[in-house]
C-alpha positions in Angstrom: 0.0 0.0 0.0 2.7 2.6 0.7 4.1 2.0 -2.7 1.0 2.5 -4.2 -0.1 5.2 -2.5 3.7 6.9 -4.3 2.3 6.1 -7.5 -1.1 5.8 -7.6 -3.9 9.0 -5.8 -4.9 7.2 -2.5 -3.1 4.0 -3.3 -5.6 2.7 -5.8 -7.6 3.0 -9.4 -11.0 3.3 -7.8 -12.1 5.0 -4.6 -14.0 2.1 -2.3 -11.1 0.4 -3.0 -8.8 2.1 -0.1 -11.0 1.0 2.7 -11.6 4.6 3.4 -14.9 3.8 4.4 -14.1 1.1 6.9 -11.1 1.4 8.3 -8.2 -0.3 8.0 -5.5 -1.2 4.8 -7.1 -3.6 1.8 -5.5 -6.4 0.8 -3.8 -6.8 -2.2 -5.2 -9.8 -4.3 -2.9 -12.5 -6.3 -5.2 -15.0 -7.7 -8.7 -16.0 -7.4 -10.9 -18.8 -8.4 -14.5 -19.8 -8.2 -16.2 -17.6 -5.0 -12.5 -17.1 -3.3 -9.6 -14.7 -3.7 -5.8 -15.1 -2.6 -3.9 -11.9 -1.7 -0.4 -11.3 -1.4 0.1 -13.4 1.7 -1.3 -16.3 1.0 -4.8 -15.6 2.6 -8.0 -17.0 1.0 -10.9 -15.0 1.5 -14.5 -15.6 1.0 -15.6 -13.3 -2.6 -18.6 -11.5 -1.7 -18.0 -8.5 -3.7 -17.0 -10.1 -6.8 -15.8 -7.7 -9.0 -18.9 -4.9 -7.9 -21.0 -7.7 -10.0 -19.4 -8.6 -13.2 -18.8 -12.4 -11.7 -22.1 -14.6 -11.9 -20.4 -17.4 -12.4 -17.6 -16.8 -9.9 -14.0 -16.7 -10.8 -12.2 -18.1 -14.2 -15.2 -20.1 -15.0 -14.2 -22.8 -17.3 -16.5 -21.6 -19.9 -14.8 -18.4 -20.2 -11.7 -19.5 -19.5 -11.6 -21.7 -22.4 -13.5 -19.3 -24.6 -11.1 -16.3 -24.0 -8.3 -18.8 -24.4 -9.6 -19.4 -27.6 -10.1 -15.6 -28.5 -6.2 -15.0 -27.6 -5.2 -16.6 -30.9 -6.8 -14.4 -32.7 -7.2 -11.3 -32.2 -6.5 -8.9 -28.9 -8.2 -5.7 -30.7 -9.4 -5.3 -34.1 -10.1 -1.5 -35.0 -12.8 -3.1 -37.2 -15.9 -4.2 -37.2 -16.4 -8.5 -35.7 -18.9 -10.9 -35.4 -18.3 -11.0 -32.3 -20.0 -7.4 -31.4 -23.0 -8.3 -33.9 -23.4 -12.0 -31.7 -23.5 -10.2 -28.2 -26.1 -7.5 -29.5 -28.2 -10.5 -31.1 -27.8 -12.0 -27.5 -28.8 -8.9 -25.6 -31.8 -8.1 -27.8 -33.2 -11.6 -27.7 -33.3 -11.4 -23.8 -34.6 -7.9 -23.9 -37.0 -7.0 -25.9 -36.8 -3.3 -25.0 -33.3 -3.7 -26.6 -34.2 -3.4 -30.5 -30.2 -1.5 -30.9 -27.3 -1.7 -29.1 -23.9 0.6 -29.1 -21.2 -1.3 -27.3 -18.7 1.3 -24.6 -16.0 0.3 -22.9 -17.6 1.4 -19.3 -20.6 2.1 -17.8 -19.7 5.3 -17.1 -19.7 5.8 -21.5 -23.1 4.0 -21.9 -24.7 6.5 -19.2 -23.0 9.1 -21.0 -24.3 7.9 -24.5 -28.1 7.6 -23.4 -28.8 11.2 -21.8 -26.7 12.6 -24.8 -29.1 10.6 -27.4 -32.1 11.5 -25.0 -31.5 14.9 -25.4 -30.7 15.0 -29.2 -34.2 12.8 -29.6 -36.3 14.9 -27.7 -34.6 18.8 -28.2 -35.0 18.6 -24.5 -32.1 19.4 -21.8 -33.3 18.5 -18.4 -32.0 15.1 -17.4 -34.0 13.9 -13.5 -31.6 11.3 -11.5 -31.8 9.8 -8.0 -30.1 11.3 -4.9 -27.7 7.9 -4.3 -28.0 6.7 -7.4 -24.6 6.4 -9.5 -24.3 6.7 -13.4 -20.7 6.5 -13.4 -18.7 9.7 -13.4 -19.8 11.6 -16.0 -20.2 15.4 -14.8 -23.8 16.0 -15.8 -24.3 13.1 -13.9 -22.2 13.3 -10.9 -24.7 15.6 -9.6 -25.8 15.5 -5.6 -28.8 16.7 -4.0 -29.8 20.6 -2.9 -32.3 21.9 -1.1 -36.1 21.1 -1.6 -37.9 17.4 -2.7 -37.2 18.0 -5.7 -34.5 20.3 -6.7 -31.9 21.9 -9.6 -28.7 19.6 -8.5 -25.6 20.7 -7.0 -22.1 19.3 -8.3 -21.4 16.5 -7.0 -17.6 16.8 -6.6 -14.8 19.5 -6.9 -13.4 20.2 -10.5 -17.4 19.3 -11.8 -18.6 23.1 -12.7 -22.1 24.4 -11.9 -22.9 25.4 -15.0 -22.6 21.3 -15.8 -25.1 19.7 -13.6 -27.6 23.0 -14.0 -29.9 20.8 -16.6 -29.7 17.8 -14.2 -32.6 17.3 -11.6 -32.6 15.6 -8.7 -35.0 13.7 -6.3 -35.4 11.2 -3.6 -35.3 7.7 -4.9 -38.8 6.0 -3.9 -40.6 9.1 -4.1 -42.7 9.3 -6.9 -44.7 12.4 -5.7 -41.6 14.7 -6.2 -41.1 13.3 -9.3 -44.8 13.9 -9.9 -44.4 17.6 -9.4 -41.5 18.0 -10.4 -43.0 17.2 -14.0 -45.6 19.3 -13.6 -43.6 22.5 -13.2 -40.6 21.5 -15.7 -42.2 18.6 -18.1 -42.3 19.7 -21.2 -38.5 20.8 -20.7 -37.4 16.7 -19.4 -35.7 15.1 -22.0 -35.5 11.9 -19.7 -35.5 10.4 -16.4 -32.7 8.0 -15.4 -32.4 5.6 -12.9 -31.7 2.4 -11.2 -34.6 -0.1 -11.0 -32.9 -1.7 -8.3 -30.4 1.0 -6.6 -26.9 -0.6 -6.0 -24.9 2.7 -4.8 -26.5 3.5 -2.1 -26.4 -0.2 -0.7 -28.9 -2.3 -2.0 -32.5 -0.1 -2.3 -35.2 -1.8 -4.0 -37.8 -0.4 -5.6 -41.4 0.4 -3.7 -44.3 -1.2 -5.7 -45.7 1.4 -8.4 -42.5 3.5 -8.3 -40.8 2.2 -11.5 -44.5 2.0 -12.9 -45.2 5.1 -12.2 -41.9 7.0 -13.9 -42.8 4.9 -17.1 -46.2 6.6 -16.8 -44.9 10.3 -16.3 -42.3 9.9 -18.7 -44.7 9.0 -21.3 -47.5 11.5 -20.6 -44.8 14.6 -21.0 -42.9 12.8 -24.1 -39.7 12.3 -21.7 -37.6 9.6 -22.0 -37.3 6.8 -19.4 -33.2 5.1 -19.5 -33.2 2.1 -16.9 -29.4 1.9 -15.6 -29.2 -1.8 -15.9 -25.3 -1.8 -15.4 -25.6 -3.6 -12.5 -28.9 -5.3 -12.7 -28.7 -6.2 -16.3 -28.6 -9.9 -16.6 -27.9 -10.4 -12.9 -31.6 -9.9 -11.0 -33.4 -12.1 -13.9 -32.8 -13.6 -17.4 -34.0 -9.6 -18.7 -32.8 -8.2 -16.2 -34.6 -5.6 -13.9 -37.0 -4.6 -16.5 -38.5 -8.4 -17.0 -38.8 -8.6 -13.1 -40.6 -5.6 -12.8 -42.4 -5.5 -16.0 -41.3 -1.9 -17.5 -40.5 -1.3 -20.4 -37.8 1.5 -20.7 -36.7 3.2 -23.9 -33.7 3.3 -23.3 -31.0 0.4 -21.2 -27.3 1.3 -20.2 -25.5 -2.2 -19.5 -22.3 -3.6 -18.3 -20.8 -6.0 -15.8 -22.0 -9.1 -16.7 -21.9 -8.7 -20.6 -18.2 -8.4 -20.4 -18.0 -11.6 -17.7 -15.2 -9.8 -15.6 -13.8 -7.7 -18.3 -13.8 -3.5 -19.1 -16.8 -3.2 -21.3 -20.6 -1.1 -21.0 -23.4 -0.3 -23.3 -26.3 1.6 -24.2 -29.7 0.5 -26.3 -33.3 0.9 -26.8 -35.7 1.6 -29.5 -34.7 1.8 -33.4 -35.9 4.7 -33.7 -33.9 6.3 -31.2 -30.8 4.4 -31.7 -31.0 5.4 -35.3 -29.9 8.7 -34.4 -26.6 7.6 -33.6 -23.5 8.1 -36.2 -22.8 7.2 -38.1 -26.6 6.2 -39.0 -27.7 9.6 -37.7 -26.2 12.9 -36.5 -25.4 12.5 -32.5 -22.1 11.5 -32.1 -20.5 8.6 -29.7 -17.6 6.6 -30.2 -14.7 4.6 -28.6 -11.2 3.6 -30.0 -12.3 0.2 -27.9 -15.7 -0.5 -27.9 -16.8 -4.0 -28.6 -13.4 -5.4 -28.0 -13.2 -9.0 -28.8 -12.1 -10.0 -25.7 -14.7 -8.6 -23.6 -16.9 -9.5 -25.8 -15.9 -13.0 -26.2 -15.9 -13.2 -21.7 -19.7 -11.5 -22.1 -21.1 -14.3 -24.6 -19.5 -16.9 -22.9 -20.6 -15.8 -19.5 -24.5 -15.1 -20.7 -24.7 -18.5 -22.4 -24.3 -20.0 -19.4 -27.5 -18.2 -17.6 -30.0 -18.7 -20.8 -32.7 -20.5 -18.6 -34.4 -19.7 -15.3 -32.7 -22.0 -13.8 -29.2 -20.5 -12.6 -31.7 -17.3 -11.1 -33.5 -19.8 -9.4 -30.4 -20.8 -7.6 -29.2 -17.2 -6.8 -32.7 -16.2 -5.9 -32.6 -19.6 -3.2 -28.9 -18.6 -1.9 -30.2 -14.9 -1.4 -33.1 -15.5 0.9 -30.9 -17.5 2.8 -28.3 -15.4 3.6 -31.3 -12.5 4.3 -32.8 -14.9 6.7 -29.5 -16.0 8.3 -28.4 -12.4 8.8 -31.6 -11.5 10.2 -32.2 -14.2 12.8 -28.4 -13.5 14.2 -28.9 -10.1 14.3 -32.6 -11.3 16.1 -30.7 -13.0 18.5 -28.7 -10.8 19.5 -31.5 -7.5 19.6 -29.7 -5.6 17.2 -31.6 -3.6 15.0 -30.5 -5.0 11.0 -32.1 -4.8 7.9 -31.4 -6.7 5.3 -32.3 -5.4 1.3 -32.1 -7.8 -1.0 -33.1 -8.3 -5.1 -31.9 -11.8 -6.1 -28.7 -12.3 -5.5 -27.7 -8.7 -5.0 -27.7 -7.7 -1.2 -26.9 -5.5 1.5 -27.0 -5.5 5.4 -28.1 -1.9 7.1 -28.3 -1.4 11.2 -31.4 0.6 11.3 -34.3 0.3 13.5 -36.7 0.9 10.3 -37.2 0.2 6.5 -33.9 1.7 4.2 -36.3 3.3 1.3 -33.9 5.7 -0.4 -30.3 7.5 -0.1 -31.1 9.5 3.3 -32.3 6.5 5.0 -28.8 4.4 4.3 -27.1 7.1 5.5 -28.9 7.3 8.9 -27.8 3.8 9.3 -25.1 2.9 12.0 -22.0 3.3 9.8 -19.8 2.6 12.5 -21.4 -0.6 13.4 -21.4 -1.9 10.0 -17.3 -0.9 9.7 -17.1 -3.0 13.0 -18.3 -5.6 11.1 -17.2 -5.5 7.9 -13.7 -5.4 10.1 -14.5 -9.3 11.3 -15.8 -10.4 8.1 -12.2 -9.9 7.0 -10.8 -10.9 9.7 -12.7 -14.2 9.5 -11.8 -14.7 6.0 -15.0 -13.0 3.8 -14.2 -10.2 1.3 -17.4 -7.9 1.7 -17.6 -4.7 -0.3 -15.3 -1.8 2.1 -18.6 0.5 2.4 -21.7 0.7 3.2 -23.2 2.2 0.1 -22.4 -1.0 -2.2 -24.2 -4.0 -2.9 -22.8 -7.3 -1.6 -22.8 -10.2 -4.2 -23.7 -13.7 -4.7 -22.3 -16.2 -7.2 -23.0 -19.6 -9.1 -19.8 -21.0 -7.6 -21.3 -20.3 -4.5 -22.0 -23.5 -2.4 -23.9 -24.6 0.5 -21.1 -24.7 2.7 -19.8 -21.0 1.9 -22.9 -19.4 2.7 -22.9 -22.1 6.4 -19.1 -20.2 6.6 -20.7 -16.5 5.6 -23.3 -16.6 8.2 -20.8 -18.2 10.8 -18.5 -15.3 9.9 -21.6 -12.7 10.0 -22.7 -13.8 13.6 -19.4 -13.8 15.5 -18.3 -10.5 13.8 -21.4 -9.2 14.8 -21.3 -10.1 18.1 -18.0 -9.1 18.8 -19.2 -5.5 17.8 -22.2 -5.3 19.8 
């Protein structure tokens, strides 16, 4: 760590990563396989974070092993169009049918960037409404926090982003489709689109309340607004369509990522024909990337979303998830600590709060010094959970039986030892 932290701002390439929000140094990984990691020392821990999502299948599954393996002969980066890029778009768009066009990116961060730019082009509109606590990667317009009021004109969201960048974004509370409701009827007919997580993922796990996701497809249609579902990390991880087949909306426009590249760099952005159209070189809004659709990536992404084409492999996570909620909840029980425990499928997240966590204010009312306690003797007892509070914990298919008996063993003691 102190020779990263010479060479690299804070010691690492992406800010959770220090353990800033915990305490403590982070260990430095050498190797991984199935639902564990190695670090430096020789210490096998427990993967419950799992690449922030990427890894369904767990570590160096053999099918993506062997297909990447394959790839490696022939070709690293092509600067050209490949097969490869036409195959993953055919296998989005057959598993969502909101998905009629896709533009491959190289992060999610580009494919959020992509969608409000082409929902702003398509509808001569500039207001753009987001979520307090929800992330769109790090985009200025988009790395916009809350101000004053329910629903407000944002504020930037970090130093070096100017005001005059995030003055067209909006923001309200996630959950509350009231704001949003008057919000739209002061400034609809100047919202080009709403974006948000169906399922929130960066402020902790946050679910949404039945009628809210319903309810923004209604608005957004009634004031000819666009509605973009951030499906980076929901997309292909919650259900076989991701968020948008479990909750039955239909955006028009997706951003993707994670699990389409199976553990490698990739994102995306699609919707409607008529609105991807609009995209150069087919139409006049411009978007590109010297590596989008790398072969690679895309080759890990195929490889990784055959192996979830039936119900099945959702079934298991859905199975594994509830337990772990249920086993969390009965130690926490036991011991009268306050807990709750938001899940969607396979994607979860512990809070201590004595009631329900709805939105971004709510998580952050919860006892973050507890949870640092024991995110502390997780790692201590040898299970890698994500270093903050405002991430989602992950499961895997390479989970087993007997890692999730360890998990909860691991949970209780640490939890214990902080009370």
């Amino acid at each position: 760590m102190e020779r990263a932290q010479r060479v690299m701002p804070g010691g690492v390439n992406s800010p959770v990563r220090s353990f800033r929000g915990v305490g403590g140094a982070p260990p430095f990984f050498a190797s991984a396989s199935g639902p564990y990691l190695v670090d430096l020392d020789g210490n096998r821990y427990l993967d419950m974070v799992l690449a922030y999502g990427p890894l369904i299948l767990g570590h160096l599954h053999r099918a993506v092993v062997e297909a990447l393996q394959g790839q490696l002969t022939r070709a690293e980066a092509l600067g050209g169009p490949s097969e490869l890029e036409v195959e993953l778009a055919e296998e989005v768009a057959r598993r969502m049918p909101a998905v009629e066009m896709l533009r491959l990116t190289s992060s999610g961060t580009e494919a959020a960037m992509g969608a409000v730019r082409l929902a702003r082009a398509a509808t001569r509109r500039d207001l753009i409404l987001k979520f307090d606590g929800c992330y769109h990667g790090h985009a200025d317009s988009l790395l916009a926090a809350a101000g004053s009021g329910v629903a407000t004109l944002a504020i930037p969201g970090s130093p070096g982003v100017p005001a005059g960048t995030v003055a067209d974004t909006l923001v309200a509370p996630f959950n509350d489709l009231e704001a949003v409701a008057e919000l739209f009827s002061r400034e609809g007919e100047r919202v080009a689109g709403v974006i948000v997580e169906p399922v929130a993922g960066n402020m902790g796990v946050v679910p949404p309340e039945p009628g809210f996701l319903e309810g923004l497809r209604e608005l957004t249609s009634g004031h000819g607004s666009l509605l973009i579902l951030d499906e980076v990390m929901t997309g292909f991880r919650v259900a076989l369509g991701g968020a948008q087949e479990r909750y039955g909306v239909s955006p028009d426009l997706t951003c993707l990522g994670k699990v389409i590249g199976g553990g490698l760099p990739v994102g995306a952005f699609g919707g409607r024909a008529d609105l991807m159209g609009q995209l150069a070189p087919a139409g006049p809004v411009y978007q590109a990337g010297t590596l989008s659709g790398n072969p690679l990536a895309v080759t890990a992404g195929l490889a990784t979303l055959r192996q979830l084409d039936s119900q099945l492999p959702y079934q298991r996570l859905e199975e594994m998830g509830a337990r772990l909620e249920e086993g969390m909840s009965a130690a926490a029980r036991k011991l009268g600590v306050p807990l709750r425990v938001n899940r969607v499928g396979s994607m979860l997240t512990f809070f201590f709060s004595e009631g329900p966590v709805r939105d971004y204010a709510c998580a952050r009312a919860s006892d973050l010094a507890r949870f640092s306690a024991v995110h502390r003797g997780l790692l201590e007892r040898g299970v890698f959970w994500p270093p903050s509070q405002f991430e989602a914990g992950f499961l895997s298919l390479a989970h087993t039986d007997q890692d999730l008996d360890r998990l909860l063993e691991a949970f209780s003691a640490a939890l214990s030892a902080a009370v």
